[in-house]
C-alpha positions as CSV (number, residue, x, y, z in Angstrom):
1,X,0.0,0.0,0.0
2,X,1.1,3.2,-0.9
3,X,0.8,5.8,2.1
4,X,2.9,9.1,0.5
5,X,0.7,11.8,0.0
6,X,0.5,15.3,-1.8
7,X,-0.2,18.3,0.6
8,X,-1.4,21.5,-1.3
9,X,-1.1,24.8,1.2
10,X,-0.7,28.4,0.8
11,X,1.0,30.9,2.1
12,X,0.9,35.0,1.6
13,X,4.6,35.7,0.8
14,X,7.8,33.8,0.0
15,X,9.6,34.5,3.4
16,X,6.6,32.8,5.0
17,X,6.4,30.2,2.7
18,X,9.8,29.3,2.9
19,X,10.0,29.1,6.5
20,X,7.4,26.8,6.5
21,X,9.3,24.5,3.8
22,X,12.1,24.5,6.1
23,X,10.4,24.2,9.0
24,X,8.5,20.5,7.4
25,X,11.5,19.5,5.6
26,X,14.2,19.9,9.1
27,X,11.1,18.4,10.6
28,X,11.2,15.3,9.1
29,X,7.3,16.1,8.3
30,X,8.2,16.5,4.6
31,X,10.1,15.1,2.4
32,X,10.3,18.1,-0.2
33,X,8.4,20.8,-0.9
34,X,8.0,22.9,-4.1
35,X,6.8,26.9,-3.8
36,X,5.4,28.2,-6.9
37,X,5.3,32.3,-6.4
38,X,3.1,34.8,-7.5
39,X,0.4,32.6,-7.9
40,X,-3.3,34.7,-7.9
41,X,-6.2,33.7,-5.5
42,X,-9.6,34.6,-5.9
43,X,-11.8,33.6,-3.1
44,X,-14.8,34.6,-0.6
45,X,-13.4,35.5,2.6
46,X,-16.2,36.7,5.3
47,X,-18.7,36.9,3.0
48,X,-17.0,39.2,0.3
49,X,-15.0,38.5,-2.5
50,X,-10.7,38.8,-2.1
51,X,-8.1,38.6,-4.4
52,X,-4.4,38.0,-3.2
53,X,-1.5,36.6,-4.5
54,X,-0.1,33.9,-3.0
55,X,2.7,31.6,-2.6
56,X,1.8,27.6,-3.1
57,X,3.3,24.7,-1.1
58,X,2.9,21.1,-2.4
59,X,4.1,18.9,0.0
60,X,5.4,15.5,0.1
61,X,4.9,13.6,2.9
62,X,3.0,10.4,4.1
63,X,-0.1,9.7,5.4
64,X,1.2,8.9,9.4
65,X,2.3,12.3,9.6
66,X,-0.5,14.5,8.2
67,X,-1.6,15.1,11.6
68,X,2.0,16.9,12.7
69,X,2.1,18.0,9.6
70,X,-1.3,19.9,9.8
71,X,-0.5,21.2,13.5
72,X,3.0,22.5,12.3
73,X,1.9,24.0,9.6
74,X,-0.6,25.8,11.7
75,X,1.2,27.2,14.5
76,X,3.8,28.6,12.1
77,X,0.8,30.4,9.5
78,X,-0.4,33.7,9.3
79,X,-3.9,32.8,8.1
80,X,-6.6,32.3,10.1
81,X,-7.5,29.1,8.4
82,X,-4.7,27.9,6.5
83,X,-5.3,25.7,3.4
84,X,-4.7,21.8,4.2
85,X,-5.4,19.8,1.1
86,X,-4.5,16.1,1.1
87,X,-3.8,14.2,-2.2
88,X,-3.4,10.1,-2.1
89,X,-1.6,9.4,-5.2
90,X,-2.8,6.4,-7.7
91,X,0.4,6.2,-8.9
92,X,4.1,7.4,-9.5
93,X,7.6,6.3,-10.2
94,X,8.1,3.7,-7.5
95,X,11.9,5.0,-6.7
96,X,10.3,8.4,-6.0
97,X,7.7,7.1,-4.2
98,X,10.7,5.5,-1.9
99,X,12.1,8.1,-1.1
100,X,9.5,10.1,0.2
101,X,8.6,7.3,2.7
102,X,12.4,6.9,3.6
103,X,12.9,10.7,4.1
104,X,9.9,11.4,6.0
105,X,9.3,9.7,9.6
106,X,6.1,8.7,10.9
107,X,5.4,10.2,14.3
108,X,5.5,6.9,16.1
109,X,9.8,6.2,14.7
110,X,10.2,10.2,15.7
111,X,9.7,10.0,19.1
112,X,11.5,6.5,19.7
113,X,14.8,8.4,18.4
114,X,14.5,11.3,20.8
C-alpha cells in the first residue's frame, strides 16, 4: 500500500512560505516541498470577495504524519484558516515514491529516536 501523500497549502509571501518549507523539511514532516510564487487567488473571505497573491506549497509527505504535519503548519501560518489539502496518489515512479517514505518519519519512529 502506498501511504505518500501530496499536501497542497498556501502561504501570503515567500519569506513565509519558505519558512514553513524548512520548517517540514528539518522536521522530518516533509520530504520536499515545491513553492510556486506569484500565484493569484480569488476567493470569498467573510462573506466578500478577495483577491491576493499567493505563494503555493505542495508537499510531500505520508499519510502517518498528516496530523503533525497539519499542527505544524498551523502554528507557524499567518492565516486564520490555512489551506490543508491532502492528495493520495494512484500512482508514480516507485523510486520516488521510496524516497518520500524513507525521508519522512512517521510520528511513532520520531519519538522512539529522541
Amino acid at each position: 500500500m502506498n501511504d505518500a501523500r501530496i499536501v497542497l497549502s498556501t502561504a501570503g509571501s515567500l519569506d513565509e512560505a519558505e519558512r514553513i518549507a524548512s520548517a517540514l523539511v528539518e522536521q522530518h514532516l516533509a520530504a520536499c516541498v515545491n513553492l510556486i510564487p506569484q500565484i493569484k487567488s480569488i476567493y470569498r473571505w467573510q462573506g466578500q470577495m478577495e483577491e491576493a497573491s499567493e505563494v503555493l506549497l505542495i508537499i510531500k509527505t505520508t499519510a502517518p504524519c498528516l496530523d503533525a504535519l497539519e499542527s505544524t503548519l498551523r502554528s507557524l501560518h499567518s492565516y486564520t484558516i490555512p489551506e490543508f489539502l491532502v492528495l493520495d496518489l494512484a500512482s508514480g515512479s516507485q523510486a520516488y515514491l521510496n524516497w518520500i517514505l524513507e525521508s519522512v518519519e512517521s510520528p511513532s519512529t520520531a519519538s522512539k529516536s529522541d
